[in-house]
C-alpha positions in Angstrom: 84.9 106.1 90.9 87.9 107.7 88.8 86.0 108.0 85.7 87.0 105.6 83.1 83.7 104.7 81.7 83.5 107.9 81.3 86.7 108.8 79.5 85.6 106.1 76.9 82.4 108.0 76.6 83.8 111.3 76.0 86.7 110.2 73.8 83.8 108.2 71.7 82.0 111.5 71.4 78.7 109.5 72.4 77.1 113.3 73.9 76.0 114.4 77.2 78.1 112.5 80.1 74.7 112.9 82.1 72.8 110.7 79.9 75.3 107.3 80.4 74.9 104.5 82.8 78.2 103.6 84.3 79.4 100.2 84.0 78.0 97.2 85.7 80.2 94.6 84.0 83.2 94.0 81.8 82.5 95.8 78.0 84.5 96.0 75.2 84.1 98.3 72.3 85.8 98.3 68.8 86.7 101.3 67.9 88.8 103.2 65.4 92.0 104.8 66.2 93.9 106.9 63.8 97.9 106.5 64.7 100.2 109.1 64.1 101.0 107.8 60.6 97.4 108.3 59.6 96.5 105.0 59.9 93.3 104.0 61.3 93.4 100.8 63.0 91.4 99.2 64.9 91.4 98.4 68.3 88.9 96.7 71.3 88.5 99.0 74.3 87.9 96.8 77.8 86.6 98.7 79.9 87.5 97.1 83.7 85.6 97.1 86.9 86.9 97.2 90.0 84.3 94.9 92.0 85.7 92.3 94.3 83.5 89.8 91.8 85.6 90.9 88.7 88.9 90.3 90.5 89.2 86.3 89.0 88.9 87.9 85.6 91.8 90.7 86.2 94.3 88.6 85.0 93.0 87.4 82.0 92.4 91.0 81.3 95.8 92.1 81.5 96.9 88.6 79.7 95.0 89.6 76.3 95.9 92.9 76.2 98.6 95.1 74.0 98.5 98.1 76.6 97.3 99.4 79.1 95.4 103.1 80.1 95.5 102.7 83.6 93.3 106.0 85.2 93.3 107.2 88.8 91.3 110.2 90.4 93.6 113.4 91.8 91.6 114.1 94.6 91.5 110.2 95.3 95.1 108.5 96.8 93.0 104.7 97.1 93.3 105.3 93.3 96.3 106.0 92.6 97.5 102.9 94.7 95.2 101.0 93.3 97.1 102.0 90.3 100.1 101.2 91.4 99.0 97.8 92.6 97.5 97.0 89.2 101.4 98.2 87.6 103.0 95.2 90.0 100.4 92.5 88.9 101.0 93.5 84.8 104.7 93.5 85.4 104.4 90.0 87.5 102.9 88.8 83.8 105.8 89.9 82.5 104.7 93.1 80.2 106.8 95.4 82.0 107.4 96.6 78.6 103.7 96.9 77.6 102.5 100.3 76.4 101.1 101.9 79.7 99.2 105.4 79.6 98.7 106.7 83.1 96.1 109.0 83.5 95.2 111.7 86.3 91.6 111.8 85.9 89.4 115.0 87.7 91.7 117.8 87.0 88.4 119.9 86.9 88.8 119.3 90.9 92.0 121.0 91.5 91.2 122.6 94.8 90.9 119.0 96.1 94.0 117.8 94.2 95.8 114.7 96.6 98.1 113.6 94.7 100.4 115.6 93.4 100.9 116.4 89.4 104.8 115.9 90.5 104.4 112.8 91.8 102.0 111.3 89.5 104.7 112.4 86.8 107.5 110.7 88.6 105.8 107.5 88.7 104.7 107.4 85.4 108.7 107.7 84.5 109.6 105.1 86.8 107.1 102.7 85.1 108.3 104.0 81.7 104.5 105.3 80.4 103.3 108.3 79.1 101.2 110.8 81.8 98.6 113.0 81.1 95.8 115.2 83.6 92.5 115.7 81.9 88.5 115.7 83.0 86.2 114.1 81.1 83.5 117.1 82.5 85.5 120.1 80.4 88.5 118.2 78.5 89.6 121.9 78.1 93.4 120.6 77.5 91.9 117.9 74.6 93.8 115.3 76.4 90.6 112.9 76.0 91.5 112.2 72.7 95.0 112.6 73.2 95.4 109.7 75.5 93.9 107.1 73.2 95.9 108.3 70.5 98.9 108.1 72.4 98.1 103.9 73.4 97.3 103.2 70.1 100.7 104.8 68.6 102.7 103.2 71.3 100.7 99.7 70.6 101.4 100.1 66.7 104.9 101.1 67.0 105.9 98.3 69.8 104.6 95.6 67.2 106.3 97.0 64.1 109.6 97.1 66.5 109.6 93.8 67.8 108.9 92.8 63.9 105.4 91.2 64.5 102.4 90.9 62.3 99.9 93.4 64.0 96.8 91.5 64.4 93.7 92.6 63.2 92.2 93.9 66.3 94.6 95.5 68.9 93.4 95.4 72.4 93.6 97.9 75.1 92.8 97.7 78.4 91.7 100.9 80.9 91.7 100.2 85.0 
């Protein structure tokens, strides 16, 4: 587990980590997002699972969505190719120039750090998305917040470029 249900939580501010049931199934939650222009708009969260059962719906997912927060454990490498694997099958729908937030999850756990902050930096350039470290347990660098902020901006700002009518609810999807 990498923690995304978990990131969700936190950013929402819904209390004690302890007290939530991760998820068994695809959810979505509207939430509020201020962008960097003080707008708040409002976007669906889909949460992902990574169950073999889910896999028939993992296109579908990255077919409705306007970005992607895609998280990986840094004491966990099947994670962070996981990660990578998920990249090739969004850029196969061709949205390689979907907003893309990658996210080293755990940074609580750096004595059993795997993958490198480096490298984790270096792939997130290659793929062209924003990177950010952060634990859901202390958030001591705020980055929970941060990070959804971040998708929503680059969401809002890729519709006004491409001179589309933002839809009412943006959607963006965490693996």
């Amino acid at each position: 587990m990498v923690g995304k249900t978990s990131l969700i939580f936190k950013y929402l501010n819904k209390g004690n980590l302890n007290d939530r049931n991760p998820s068994m199934d695809e959810s979505s939650m509207p939430v509020l997002i201020k962008t960097s222009k003080g707008e708040e708009k409002e976007f669906k969260i889909f949460d992902t699972v990574e169950d073999e059962e889910y896999q028939n719906m993992l296109e579908e997912w990255i077919c409705n969505a306007n970005g992607f927060i895609l998280v990986f454990a840094i004491n966990d490498n099947d994670s962070f190719v996981n990660i990578k694997n998920l990249y090739n099958k969004i850029k196969n729908n061709n949205m390689d120039k979907i907003p893309i937030v990658l996210v080293g999850n755990k940074c609580d756990l750096e004595e059993e750090r795997i993958i490198k902050k480096q490298d984790a930096q270096d792939y997130a350039k290659l793929i062209g998305a924003h990177y950010y470290e952060t634990s859901v347990m202390n958030d001591e660098n705020g980055n929970c917040k941060n990070i959804f902020q971040d998708c929503a901006n680059m969401i809002v700002n890729k519709a006004n470029a491409e001179s589309r009518q933002e839809s009412k609810c943006m959607k963006c999807s965490i693996f």
